[in-house]
C-alpha positions as CSV (number, residue, x, y, z in Angstrom):
1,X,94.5,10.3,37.1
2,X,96.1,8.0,39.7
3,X,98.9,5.9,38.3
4,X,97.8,1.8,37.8
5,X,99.7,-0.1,40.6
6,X,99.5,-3.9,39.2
7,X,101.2,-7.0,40.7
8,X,104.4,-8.0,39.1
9,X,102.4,-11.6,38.5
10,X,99.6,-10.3,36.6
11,X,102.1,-9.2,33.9
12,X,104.6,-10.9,31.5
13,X,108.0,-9.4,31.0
14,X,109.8,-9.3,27.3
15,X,113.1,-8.5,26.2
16,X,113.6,-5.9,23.2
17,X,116.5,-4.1,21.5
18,X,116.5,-0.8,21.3
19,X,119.7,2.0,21.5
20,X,122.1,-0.6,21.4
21,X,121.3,-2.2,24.5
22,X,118.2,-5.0,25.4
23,X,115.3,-3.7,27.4
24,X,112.9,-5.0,29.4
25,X,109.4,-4.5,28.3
26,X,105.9,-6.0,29.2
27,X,102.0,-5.4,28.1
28,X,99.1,-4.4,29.2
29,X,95.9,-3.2,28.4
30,X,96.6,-3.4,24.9
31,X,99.7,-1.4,25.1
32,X,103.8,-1.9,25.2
33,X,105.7,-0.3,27.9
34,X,109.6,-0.3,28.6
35,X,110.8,-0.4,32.0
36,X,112.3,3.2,32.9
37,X,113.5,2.2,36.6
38,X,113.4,-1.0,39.1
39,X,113.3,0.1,42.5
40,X,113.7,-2.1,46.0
41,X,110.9,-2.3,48.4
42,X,112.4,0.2,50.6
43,X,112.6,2.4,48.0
44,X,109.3,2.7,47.0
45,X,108.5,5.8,47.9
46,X,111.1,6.8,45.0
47,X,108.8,5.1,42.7
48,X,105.7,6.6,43.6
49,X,107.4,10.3,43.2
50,X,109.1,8.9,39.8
51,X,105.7,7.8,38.5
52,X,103.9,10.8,39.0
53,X,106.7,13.0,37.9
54,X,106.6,11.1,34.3
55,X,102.5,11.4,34.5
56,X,102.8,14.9,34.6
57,X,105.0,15.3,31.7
58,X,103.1,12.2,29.5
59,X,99.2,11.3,28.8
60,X,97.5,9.8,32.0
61,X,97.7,6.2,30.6
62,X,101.4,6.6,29.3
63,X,103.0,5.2,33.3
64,X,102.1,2.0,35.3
65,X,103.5,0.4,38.2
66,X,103.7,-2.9,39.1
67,X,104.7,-4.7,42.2
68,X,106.2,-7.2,44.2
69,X,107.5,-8.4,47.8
70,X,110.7,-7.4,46.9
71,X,110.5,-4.4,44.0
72,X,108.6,-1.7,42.6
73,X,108.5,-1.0,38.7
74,X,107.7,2.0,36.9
75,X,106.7,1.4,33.1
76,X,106.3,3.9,30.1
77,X,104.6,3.2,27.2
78,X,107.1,3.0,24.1
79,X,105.5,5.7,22.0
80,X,106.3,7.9,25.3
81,X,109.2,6.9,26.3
82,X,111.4,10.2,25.3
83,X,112.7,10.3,28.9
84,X,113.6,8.2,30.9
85,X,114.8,8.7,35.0
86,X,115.9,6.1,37.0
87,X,116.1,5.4,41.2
């Protein structure tokens, strides 16, 4: 299954505390997902490779992206989010 690749608009961003630190989060389709790594628009080649690492190792629905003129997103869903790799 193909990673979602959502507009940054079409989504609202939360903050959330988890290991000490506050995370970014956002939902959709029914789900929460935690922001495992912002990368620039130049980099988004990173995030494509990033994404479909994390599919691999997680269900299909457990990674989206989302993005924007300037940045690309990769999401995990909470319950997944046991690792976490950054650009």
């Amino acid at each position: 299954m193909l990673t979602p690749l959502i507009s940054s608009q079409l989504v609202t961003p939360f903050k959330f505390w988890h290991e000490d630190r506050i995370q970014t989060g956002m939902h959709f389709r029914n789900d929460l997902f935690q922001a495992v790594a912002v990368c620039t628009a130049p980099q988004r080649q990173k995030a494509f490779e990033l994404a479909w690492k994390l599919s691999q190792q997680h269900d299909d629905d457990a990674i989206v992206m989302t993005a924007s003129a300037t940045h690309y997103c990769v999401w995990m869903k909470i319950r997944s989010r046991d690792r976490a790799l950054a650009c």
